[in-house]
PALUM-282999 format. One record per atom (N, C-alpha, C): x, y, z. Coordinates in steps of 0.1 Angstrom, whole numbers, plus 5000, padded with zeros to 4 digits. Example, Ala and Ser with C-alpha at 12.3 -4.5 7.8 and 13.67 -1.06 7.14 Angstrom:
<atoms>
513249435078 512349555078 513249675078 512849785071 513749895071 512950005079 
</atoms>
This chain:
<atoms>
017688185129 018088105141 019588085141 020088065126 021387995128 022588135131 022088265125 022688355129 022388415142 021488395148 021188415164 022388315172 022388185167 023388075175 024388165170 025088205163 026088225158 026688355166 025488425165 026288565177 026388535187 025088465195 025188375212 026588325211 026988245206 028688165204 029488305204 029388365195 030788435198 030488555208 029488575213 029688685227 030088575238 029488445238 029788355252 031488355247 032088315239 033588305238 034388415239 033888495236 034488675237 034188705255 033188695261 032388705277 033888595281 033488455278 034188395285 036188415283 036588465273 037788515271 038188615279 037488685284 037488785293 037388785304 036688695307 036788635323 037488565329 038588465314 039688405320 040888515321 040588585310 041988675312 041788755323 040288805328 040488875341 040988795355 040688685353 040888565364 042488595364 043288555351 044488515351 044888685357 044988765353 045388905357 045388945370 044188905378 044088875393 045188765396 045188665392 046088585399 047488625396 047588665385 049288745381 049588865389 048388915389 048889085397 048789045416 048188975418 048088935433 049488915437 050488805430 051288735429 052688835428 052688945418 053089085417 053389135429 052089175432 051689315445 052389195456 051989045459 053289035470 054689085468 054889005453 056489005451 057289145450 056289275446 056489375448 056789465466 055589435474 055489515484 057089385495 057289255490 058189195498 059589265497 059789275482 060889335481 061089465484 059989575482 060289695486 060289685500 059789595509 059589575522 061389535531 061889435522 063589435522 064589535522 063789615508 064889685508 065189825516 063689845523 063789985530 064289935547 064589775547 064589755556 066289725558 066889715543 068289675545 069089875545 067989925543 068390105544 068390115558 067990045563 067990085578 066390215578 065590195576 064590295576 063590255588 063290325595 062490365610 061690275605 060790165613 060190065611 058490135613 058190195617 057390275619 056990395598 057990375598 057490475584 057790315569 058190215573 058690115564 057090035565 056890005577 054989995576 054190055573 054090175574 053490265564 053090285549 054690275544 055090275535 054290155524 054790045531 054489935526 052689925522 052089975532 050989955532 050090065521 050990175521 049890295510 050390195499 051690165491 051690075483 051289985479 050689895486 049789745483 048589855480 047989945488 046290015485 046790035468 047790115463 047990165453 047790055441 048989965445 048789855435 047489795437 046989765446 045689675445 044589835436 044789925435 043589995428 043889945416 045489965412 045889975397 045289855391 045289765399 044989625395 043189625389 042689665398 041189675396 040989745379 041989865379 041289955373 041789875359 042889765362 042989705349 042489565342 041889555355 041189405352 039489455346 039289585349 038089655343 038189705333 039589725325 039989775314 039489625304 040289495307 039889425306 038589385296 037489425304 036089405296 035589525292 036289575286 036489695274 035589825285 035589845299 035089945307 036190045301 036290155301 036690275300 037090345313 038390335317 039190425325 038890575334 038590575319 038490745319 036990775328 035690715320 034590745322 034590715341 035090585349 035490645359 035890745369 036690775362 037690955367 036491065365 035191065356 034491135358 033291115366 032490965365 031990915380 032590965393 033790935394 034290995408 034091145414 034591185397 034591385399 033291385409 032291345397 030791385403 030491345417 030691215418 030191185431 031091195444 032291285438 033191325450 032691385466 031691475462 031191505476 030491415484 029491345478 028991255483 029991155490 030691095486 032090985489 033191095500 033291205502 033791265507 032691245519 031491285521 030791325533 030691155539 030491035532 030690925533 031690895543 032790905536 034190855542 035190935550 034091045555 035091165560 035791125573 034991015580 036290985588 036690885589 036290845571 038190705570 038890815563 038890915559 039991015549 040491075568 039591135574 040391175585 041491085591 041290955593 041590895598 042990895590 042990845575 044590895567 045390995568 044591095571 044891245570 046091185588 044691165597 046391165610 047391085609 047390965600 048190885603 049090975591 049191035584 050191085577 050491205583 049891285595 050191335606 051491245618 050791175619 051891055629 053191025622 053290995610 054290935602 055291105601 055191195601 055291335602 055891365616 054991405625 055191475638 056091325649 055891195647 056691165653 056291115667 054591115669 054591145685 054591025692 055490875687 055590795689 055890685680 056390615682 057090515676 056390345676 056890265666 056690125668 057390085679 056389965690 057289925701 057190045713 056390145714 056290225725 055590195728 055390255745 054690225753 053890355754 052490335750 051790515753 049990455759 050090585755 048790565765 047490745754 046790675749 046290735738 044590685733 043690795734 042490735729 041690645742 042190665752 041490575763 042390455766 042990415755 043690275757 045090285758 045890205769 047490195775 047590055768 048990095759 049589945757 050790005750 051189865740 052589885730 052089885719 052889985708 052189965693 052989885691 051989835681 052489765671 052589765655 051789865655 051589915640 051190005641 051790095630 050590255630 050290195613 048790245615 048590195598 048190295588 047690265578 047190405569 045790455579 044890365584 043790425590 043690365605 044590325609 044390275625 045790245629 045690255642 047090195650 046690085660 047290005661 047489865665 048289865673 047089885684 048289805703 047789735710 048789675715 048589615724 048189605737 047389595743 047489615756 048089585773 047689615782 049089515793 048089405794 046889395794 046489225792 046689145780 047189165774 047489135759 045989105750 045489225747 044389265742 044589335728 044589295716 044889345705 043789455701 044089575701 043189695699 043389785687 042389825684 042289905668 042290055670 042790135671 042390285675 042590375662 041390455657 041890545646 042790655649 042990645636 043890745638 043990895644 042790915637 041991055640 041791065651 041090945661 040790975673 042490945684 043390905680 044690905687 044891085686 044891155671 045991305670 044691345681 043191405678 042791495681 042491485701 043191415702 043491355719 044891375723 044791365742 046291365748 046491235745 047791235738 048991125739 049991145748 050391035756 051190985767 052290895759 053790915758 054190825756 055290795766 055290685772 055790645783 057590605783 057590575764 058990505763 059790625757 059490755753 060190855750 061190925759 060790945773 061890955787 062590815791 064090885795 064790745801 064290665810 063490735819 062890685831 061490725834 060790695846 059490745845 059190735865 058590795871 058190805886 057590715888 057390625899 056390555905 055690625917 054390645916 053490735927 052990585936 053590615949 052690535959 053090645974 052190585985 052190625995 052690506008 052490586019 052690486027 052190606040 051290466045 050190526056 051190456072 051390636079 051890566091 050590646106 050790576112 049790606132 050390676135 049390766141 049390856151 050590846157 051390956162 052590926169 053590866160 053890826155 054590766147 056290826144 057090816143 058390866141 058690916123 058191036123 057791066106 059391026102 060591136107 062091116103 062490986104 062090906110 062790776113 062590696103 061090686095 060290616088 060990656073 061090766077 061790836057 062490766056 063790786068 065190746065 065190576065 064490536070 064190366062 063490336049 062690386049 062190366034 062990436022 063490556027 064590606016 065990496013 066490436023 067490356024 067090196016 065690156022 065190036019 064490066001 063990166001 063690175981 064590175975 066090255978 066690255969 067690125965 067190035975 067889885975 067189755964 065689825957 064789735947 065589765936 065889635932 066089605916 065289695906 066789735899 065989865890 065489995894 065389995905 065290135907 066490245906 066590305901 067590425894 067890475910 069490475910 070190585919 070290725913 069890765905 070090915900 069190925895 068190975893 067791025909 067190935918 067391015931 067090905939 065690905944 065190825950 063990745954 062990905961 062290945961 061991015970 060891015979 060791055991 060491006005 059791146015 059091156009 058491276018 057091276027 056791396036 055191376041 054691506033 053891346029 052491426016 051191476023 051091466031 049791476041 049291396054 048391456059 047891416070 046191356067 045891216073 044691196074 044091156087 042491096092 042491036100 042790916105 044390856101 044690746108 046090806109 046490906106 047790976104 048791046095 049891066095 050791126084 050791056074 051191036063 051190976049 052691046042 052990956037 054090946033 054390926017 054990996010 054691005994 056190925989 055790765983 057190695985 057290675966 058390725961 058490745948 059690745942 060190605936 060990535930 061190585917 062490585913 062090605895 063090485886 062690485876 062790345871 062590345853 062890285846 062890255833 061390205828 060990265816 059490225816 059490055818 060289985812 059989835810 060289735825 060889805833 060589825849 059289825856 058789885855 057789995861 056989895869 056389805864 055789735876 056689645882 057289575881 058289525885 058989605899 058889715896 059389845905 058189895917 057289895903 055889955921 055389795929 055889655925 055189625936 055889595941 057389575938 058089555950 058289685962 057789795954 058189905966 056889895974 055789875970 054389815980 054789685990 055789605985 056389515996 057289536002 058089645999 059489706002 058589786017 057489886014 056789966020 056589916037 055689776032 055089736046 055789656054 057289566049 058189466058 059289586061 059289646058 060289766067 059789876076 058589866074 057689936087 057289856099 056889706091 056189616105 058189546107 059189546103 060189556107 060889626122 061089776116 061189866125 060389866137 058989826136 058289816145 056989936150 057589996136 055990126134 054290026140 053590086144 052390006147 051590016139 050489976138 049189956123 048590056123 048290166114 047890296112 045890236120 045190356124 044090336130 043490496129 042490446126 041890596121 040990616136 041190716144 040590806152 039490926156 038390816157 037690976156 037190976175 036991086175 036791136191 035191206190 033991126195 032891166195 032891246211 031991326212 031791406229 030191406224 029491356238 027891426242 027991526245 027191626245 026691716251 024791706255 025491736273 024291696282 023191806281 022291776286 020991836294 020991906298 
</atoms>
């Protein structure tokens, strides 16, 4: 019995020696991995490095250091390193067919950090969802949207789709119309609304506004009214030209577009 107590005692003190030093190790390496990823987070930032690959960056490094940490706080309670690295071998495929699209999902984002097809702070339009990034991550990108909707999009499903990025051109078109009646003065109508768009705030004089007839319907000619403007403009720009549109027409004295149809009987 008294050698039974005696081994119980020294595995609970050897067990429990090991659990404070794994405690303390987490709390030292946690404490590390900030003090590490803040400083390297400084310093790529006092390099002047694209803020877009400095987030990146920062981020494969904390994953890195956070494994190292594991794999030494398991060293720790005398686990074996190595025997690991052969668990993995084996069960590689299985963990591959698992995680095949959070690996894809790495795989694009170190496509993105690469090809460039957009930056931190753009405005795109990608995956279904329009907003501004705010982060591209190791497995997801982070935007925002125009309702201020915080959204997660993988990575994989951003590359293997059309990307739109809206803040890569100086400027960008605004598509609207303007519906005029029957009879109507088509030349008269241009030369006002060409004069009157290019008078909205922010709308770019080079090039200029353009003002043409897009077609004909049943209430009349239609008119294709298209301002160009800076992306961070852009609404700002289409609704004033939707208000620009209709007080320079009921201005001039154009009448209210009315759609016409002409029924005939035929008698007995």
């Amino acid at each position: 019995m008294q050698a039974f107590i005696n081994a119980a005692s020294t595995l609970v003190l050897d067990v429990g020696a090991k659990v404070l030093g794994a405690i303390a190790l987490w709390v030292i390496g946690k404490w590390a991995i900030g003090l590490i990823t803040r400083l390297s987070e400084r310093g790529l930032t006092a390099r002047k490095l694209d803020g877009t690959l400095t987030r990146y960056v920062i981020s494969a490094l904390g994953v890195v250091l956070n494994l190292l940490l594991v794999i030494m706080i398991l060293s720790v309670f005398g686990i074996e390193t190595t025997s690991f690295a052969a668990v993995f071998a084996a069960a590689g495929v299985a963990i591959g067919m698992a995680w095949s699209g959070l690996l894809s999902n790495f795989a694009a984002g170190v496509l993105m950090i690469v090809l460039r097809p957009f930056r931190v702070g753009d405005f795109i339009q990608a995956a279904g969802t329009m907003g501004t990034v705010e982060e591209i991550g190791l497995f997801v990108t982070t935007v925002n949207t125009m309702d201020n909707v915080r959204t997660f999009l993988g990575n994989n499903a951003i590359m293997s789709g059309t990307i739109q990025n809206f803040t890569a051109n100086p400027f960008r078109r605004v598509e609207l119309t303007a519906q005029l009646a029957h009879g109507a003065n088509v030349a008269q109508a241009m030369e006002l609304l060409k004069a009157a768009v290019a008078a909205i705030p922010n709308a770019k004089a080079d090039p200029k506004p353009d003002v043409e007839l897009l077609t004909f319907n049943l209430a009349g000619p239609v008119l294709a009214v298209r301002p160009y403007c800076h992306n961070d403009h852009y609404w700002q720009v289409y609704f004033d030209t939707n208000r620009t549109i209709g007080e320079t027409l009921t201005a001039a004295g154009f009448p209210v577009p009315e759609t016409h149809i002409h029924v005939q009987g035929v008698g007995r």
